[in-house]
KEKOLMI-263461 format. One record per residue (C-alpha): residue in one letter; chain; x, y, z; residue number from 1. Coordinates in Angstrom, 1 decimal. Last residue first. Layout:
N
residuo|cadena|xx|yy|zz|num
A|A|X|Y|Z|NUM
...
***
This chain:
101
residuo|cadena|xx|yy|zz|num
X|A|-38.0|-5.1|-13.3|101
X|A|-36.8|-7.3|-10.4|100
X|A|-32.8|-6.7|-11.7|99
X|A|-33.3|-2.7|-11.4|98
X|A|-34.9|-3.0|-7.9|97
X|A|-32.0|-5.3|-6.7|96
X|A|-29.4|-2.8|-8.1|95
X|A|-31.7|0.4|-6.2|94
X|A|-31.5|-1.8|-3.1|93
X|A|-27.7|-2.6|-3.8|92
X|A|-27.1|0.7|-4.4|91
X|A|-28.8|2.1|-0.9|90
X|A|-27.3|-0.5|1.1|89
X|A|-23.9|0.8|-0.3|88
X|A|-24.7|4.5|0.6|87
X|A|-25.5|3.4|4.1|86
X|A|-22.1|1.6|4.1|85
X|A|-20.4|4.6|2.8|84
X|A|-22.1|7.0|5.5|83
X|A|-21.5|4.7|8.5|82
X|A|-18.0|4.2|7.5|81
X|A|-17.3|7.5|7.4|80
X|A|-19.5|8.6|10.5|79
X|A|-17.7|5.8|12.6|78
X|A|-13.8|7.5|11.1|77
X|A|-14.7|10.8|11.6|76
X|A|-15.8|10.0|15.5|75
X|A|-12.6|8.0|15.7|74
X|A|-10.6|11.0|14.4|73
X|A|-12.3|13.9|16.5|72
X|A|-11.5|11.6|19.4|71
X|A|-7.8|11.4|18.1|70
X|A|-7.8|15.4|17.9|69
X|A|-9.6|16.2|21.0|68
X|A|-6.6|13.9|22.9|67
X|A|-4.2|15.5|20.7|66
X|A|-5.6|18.9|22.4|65
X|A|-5.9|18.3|25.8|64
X|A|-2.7|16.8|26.4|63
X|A|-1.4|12.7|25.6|62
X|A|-0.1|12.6|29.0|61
X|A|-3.1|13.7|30.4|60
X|A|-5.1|10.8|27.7|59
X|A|-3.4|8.0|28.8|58
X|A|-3.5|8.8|32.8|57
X|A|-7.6|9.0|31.7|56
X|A|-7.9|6.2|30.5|55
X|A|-8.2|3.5|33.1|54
X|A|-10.4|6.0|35.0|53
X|A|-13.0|6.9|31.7|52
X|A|-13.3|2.5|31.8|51
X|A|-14.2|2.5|35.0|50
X|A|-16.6|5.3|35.0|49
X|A|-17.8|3.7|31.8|48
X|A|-18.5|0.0|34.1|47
X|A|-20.4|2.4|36.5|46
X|A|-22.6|3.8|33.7|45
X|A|-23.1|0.3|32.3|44
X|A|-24.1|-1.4|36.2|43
X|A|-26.7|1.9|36.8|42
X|A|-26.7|2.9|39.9|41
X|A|-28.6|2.2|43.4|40
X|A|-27.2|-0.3|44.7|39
X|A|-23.8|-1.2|42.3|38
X|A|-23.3|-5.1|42.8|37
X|A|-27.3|-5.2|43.5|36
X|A|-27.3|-8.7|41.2|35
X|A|-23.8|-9.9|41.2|34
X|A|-22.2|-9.0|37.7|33
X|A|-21.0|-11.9|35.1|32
X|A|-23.3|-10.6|32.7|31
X|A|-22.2|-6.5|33.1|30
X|A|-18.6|-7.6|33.0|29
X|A|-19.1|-9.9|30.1|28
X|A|-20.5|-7.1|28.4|27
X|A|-17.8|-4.9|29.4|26
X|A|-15.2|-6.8|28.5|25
X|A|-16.2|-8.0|24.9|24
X|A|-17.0|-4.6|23.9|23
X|A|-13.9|-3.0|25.0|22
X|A|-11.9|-5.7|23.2|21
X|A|-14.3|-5.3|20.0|20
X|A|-13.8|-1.8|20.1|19
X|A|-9.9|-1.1|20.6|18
X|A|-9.4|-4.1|18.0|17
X|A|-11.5|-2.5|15.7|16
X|A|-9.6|0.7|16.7|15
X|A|-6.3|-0.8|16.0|14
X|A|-7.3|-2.0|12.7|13
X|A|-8.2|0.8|11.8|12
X|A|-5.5|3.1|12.6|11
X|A|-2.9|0.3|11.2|10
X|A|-4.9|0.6|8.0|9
X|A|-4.7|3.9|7.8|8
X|A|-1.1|4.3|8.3|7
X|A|-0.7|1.5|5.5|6
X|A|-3.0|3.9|3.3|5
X|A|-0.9|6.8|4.1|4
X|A|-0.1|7.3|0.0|3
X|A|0.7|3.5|-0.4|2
X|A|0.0|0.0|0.0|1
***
């Protein structure tokens, strides 16, 4: 690959592997917890908090601002992908369509 596309693809794939690890945890967390484990709050909002404090040494010595950037990045990359995969859908509808007439 070329042009920043072997950047990209280690950005990716790190973020998949971000996702599907944090996933994984915390909804085997949230299975595996005792009944009344947090009284009186919610079990997800208490696994985030977790998750924010594991974080959160990362992202002061990242700064601020590179911090802002790389979540500005991940949000980009979701709406990307949601936006071409939407537009996909809608081709292959439209293709199907075309091929029932």
């Amino acid at each position: 690959m070329s042009d920043g596309l072997d950047t990209t693809r280690d950005l990716v794939e790190e973020v998949l592997r971000t996702a599907l690890a944090l996933e994984d945890i915390v909804v085997s967390l949230l299975d595996d917890l005792p009944e009344g484990a947090f009284p009186g709050e919610d079990p997800g909002l208490v696994l985030l908090e977790m998750i924010v404090g594991s974080v959160h040494p990362a992202t002061v010595a990242a700064g601020s601002r590179d911090t802002r950037t790389a979540t500005a990045l991940v949000a980009a990359i979701r709406e990307r992908v949601l936006a071409d995969l939407r537009a996909a859908a809608l081709l292959a509808a439209e293709r199907e369509d075309d091929m029932k007439k």
